[in-house]
N, C-alpha and C positions, 0 to 999 in steps of 0.2 A: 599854134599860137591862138590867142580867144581875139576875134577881131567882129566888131558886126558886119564884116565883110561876107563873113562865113555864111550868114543868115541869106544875105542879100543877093549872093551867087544860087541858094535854091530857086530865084525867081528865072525863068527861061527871059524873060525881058529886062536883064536884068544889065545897069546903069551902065555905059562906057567906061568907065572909071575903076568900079567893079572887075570889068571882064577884062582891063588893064593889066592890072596885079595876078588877076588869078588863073592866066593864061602866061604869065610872065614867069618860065621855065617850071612847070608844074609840078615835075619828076623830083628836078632840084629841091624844089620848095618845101615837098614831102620828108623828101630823105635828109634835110635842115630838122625841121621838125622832130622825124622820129630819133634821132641822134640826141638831141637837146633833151627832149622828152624822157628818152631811157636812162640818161649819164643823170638828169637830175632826179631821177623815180629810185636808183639804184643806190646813190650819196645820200637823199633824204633819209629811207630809209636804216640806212647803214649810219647814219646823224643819231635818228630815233631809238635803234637800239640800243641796248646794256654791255657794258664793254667788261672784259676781264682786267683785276687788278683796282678796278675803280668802284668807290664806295657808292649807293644811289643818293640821289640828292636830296638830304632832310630838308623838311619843309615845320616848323612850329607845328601848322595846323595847315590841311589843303586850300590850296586858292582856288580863286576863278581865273586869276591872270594865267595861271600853269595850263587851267583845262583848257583857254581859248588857242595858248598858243600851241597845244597839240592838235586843237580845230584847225585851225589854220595851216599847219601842215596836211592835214586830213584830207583839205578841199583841194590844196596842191597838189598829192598823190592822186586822187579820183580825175582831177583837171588834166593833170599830164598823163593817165589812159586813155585817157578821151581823146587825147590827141595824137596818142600812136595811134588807134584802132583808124580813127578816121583818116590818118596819113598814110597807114598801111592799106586799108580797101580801096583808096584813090590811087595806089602806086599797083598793087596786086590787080583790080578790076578796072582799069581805063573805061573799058566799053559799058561797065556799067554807071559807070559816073557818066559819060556819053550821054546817055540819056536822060539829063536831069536839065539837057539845054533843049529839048523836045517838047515844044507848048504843047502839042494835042499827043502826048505819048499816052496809051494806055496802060503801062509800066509804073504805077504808083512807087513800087520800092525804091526807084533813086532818089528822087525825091523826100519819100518818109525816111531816108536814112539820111539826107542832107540836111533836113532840117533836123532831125534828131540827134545826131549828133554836135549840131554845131548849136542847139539850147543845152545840152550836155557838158560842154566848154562851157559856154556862156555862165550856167546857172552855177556851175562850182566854180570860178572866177568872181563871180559876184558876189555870192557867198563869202571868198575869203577875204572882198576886200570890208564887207559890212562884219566881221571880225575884227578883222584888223582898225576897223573903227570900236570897235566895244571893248576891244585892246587898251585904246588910249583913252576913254572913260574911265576903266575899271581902274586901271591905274590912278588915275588921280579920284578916283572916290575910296581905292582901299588907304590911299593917304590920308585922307580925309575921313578914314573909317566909317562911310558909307557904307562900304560892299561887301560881299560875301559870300559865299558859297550859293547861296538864297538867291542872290541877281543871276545864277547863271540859267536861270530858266525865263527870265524877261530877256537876256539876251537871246537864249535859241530862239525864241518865237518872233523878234524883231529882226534877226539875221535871217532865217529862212523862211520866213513871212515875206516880207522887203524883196528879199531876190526873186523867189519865187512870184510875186506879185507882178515886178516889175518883169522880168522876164516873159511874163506868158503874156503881160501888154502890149510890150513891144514888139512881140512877135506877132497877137494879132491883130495889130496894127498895119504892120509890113506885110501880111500875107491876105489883110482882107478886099474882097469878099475870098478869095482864092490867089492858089499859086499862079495862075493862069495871066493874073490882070496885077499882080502885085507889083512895086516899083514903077507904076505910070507917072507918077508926080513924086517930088520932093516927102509932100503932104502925105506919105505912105512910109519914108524912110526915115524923118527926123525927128519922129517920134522916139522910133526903135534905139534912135544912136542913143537919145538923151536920156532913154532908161537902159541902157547899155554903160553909159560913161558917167552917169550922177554918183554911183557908190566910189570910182575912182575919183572925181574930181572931191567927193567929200572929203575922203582921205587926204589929197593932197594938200586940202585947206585947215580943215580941223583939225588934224590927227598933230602937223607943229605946233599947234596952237594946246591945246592939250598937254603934249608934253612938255612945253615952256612950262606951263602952270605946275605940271606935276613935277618938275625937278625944284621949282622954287618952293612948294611945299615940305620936299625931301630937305631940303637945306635947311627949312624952320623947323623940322620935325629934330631933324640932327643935334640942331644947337640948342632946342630947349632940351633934350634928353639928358645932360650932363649939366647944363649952363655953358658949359664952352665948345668950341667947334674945333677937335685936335684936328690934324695930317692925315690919321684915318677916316674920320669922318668927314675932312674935305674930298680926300682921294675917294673915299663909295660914293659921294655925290658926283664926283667926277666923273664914274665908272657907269652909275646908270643914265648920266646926261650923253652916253658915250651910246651906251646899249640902243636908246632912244633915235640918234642920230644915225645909227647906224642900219634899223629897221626904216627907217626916212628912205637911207639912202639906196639901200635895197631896190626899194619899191620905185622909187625914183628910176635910178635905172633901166629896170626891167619893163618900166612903162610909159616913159616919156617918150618913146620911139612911136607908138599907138596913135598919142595925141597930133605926133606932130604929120603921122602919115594920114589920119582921118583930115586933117588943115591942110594938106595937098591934095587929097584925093577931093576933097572937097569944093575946093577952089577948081579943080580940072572939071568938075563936072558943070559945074558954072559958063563955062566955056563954049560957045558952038562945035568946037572941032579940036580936041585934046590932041590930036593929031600934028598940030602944026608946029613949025620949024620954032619960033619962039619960045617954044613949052618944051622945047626938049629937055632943059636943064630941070625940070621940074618933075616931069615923069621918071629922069635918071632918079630923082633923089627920092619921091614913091617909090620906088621898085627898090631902093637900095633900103630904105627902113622898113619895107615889106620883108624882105630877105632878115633884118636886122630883129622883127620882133619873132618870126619863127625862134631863132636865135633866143634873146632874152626872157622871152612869157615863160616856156617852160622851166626855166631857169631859179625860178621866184623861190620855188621850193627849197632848191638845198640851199641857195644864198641865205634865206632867211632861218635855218637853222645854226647856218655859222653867224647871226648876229643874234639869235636868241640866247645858245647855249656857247658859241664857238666850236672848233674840231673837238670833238671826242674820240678820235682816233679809231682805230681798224681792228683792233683786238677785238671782237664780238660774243659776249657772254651768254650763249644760250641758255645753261643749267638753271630748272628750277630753282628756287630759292626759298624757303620757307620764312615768314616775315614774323615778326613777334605781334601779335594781336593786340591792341592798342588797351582794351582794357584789364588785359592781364596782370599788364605791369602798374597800371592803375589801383588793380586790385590787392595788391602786393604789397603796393607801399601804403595804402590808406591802411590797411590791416596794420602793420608796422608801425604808422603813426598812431593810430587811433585804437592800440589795443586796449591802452590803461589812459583813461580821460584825466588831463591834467586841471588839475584846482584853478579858478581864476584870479590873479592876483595883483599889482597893478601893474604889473607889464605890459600884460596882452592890449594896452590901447596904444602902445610904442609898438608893439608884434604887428598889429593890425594896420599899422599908420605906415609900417615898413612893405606888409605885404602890398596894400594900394600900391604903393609907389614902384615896386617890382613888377605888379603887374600893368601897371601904364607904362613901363618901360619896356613888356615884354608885349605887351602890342604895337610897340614902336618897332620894333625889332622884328616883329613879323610882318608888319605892315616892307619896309626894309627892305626885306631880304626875298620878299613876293617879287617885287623889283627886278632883284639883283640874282633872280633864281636862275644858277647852270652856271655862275661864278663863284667858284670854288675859291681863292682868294680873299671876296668880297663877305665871301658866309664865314670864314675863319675870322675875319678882325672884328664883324659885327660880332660875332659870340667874345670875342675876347675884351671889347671893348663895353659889353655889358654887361651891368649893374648885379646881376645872375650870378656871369661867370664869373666876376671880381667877391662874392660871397656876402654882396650885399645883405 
């Protein structure tokens, strides 16, 4: 699981509260982990591939929204390695993790592997959640037909800039001057959490916020595209207000557990003696959403492929596939059209008045279906219900 817990157990002086959770059935805790970790690294990818029988999913033109949300799967696969390898050396080498609670140990390696892996988690967790915000931008700017294949490079730089940034802050923050003296004050740790938990808490606040705006744009975008707003065009508003809610609630899920354990662990360390008979009900319910987020984090992955695209089932289509080369057919039919130049005559300003308005309708329709991309339902009524396919 990505917790700044992780961080804060490389310190050998490291907080009550801390050595709480992370002494609190160790073995268990791992073999939680790696379990979660595998079944969702295994489903993701088995999500991500090409299935037999099923056609791939036409797109107008590429998005940015397509590329981030295979980003975002990407960070989830590299995150749940990270978190077998490190569950696997902690359950395989006991005696070498041993030694990373050794202040004067001259044994550097437990240590550079504890903090190395656990910025390792951290950094592609963080990463997916500042996608998963550039997610709910891109969306409501490709409505707004702002965006474009062209923003996907101010997104990479502000998404692995950001975490990266924040990451290597807050860690030396937490570890400065050294691992030796790290964790003596608060003033060493609450740096680290709040560059730890800023990309999620942005998410949980923006990211509704965003997609309110972008489905009520879908709904104006809808109803001006014909002048009326049919049963299909209510139900694909309905379906990407659905998609949106369902990526919410995903992540909701699989992370609310985090927050509410860093507010208990938090609150215990506050305490003189976490120890004591009042606090019991409180350290049960730490240890139980400790247990609860091994459980959910790595889980993030495949859940969010079933609200991106849904099941694409188990069939798996290995075989090459040769694709048609985009300007060939291009070249094909402009030759076809444009072999014998037609005379101008006063059509062509009713031709031309038609073609505008096909093609504001066929940016509509892309803009659309960017959305609604991996609903196969959603893309056959939008074709059918447009201006195009009707032989406008």
């Amino acid at each position: 699981m990505a917790s700044p817990r992780l961080e804060t157990y490389c310190c050998p002086n490291r907080d009550a509260a801390t050595q709480l959770v992370m002494n609190f059935q160790p073995e268990v805790f791992c073999g939680v982990c790696i379990g979660s970790a595998s079944i969702s690294l295994l489903l993701t990818i088995l999500q991500l591939l090409p299935k037999k029988g099923q056609s791939p999913r036409k797109m107008p033109k590429a998005s940015s929204s397509s590329t981030i949300l295979l980003l975002i799967s990407i960070c989830d696969i590299l995150g749940g390695l990270g978190m077998i390898f490190r569950s696997s050396v902690w359950l395989g080498f006991p005696g070498f993790i041993a030694n990373i609670s050794v202040a004067n140990g001259t044994d550097v390696w437990p240590s550079a592997f504890c903090v190395g892996s656990a910025m390792w988690i951290q950094l592609l967790y963080s990463a997916g959640f500042w996608w998963l915000f550039c997610y709910a931008v891109d969306s409501y700017l490709v409505v707004r037909r702002s965006a474009g294949l062209s923003t996907i490079v101010l997104y990479h730089m502000m998404t692995w800039g950001l975490a990266v940034m924040l990451c290597v802050e807050g860690i030396a923050l937490l570890y400065y001057p050294s691992l030796s003296s790290c964790e003596n004050g608060l003033e060493h740790a609450i740096p680290h959490y709040i560059t730890t938990y800023a990309p999620l808490l942005l998410v949980l606040v923006a990211n509704p916020i965003l997609f309110r705006r972008t489905v009520s744009a879908v709904a104006s975008l809808l109803k001006g595209r014909q002048g009326i707003y049919t049963e299909n065009e209510r139900r694909l508003g309905t379906e990407i207000q659905m998609r949106f809610f369902k990526i919410m609630l995903v992540f909701v899920i699989c992370w609310s557990s985090n927050v509410i354990n860093e507010t208990l662990l938090f609150y215990l360390e506050m305490q003189p003696d976490i120890n004591e008979m009042p606090l019991k009900n409180l350290r049960s319910a730490a240890l139980i959403t400790w247990i609860i987020m091994g459980v959910l984090n790595p889980m993030q992955g495949f859940l969010f492929t079933l609200a991106f695209y849904g099941w694409t089932g188990w069939r798996v289509d290995l075989k090459w596939r040769k694709r048609e080369i985009p300007w060939e057919s291009m070249s094909s039919s402009t030759v076809g059209e444009n072999a014998y130049p037609s005379p101008v005559n006063y059509q062509s300003n009713i031709h031309d008045s038609k073609k505008i308005s096909a093609t504001d309708s066929q940016q509509t329709d892309e803009a659309i279906s960017m959305l609604s991309e991996g609903n196969t339902s959603s893309d056959e009524r939008l074709t059918r219900s447009s201006p195009i396919y009707q032989g406008w």
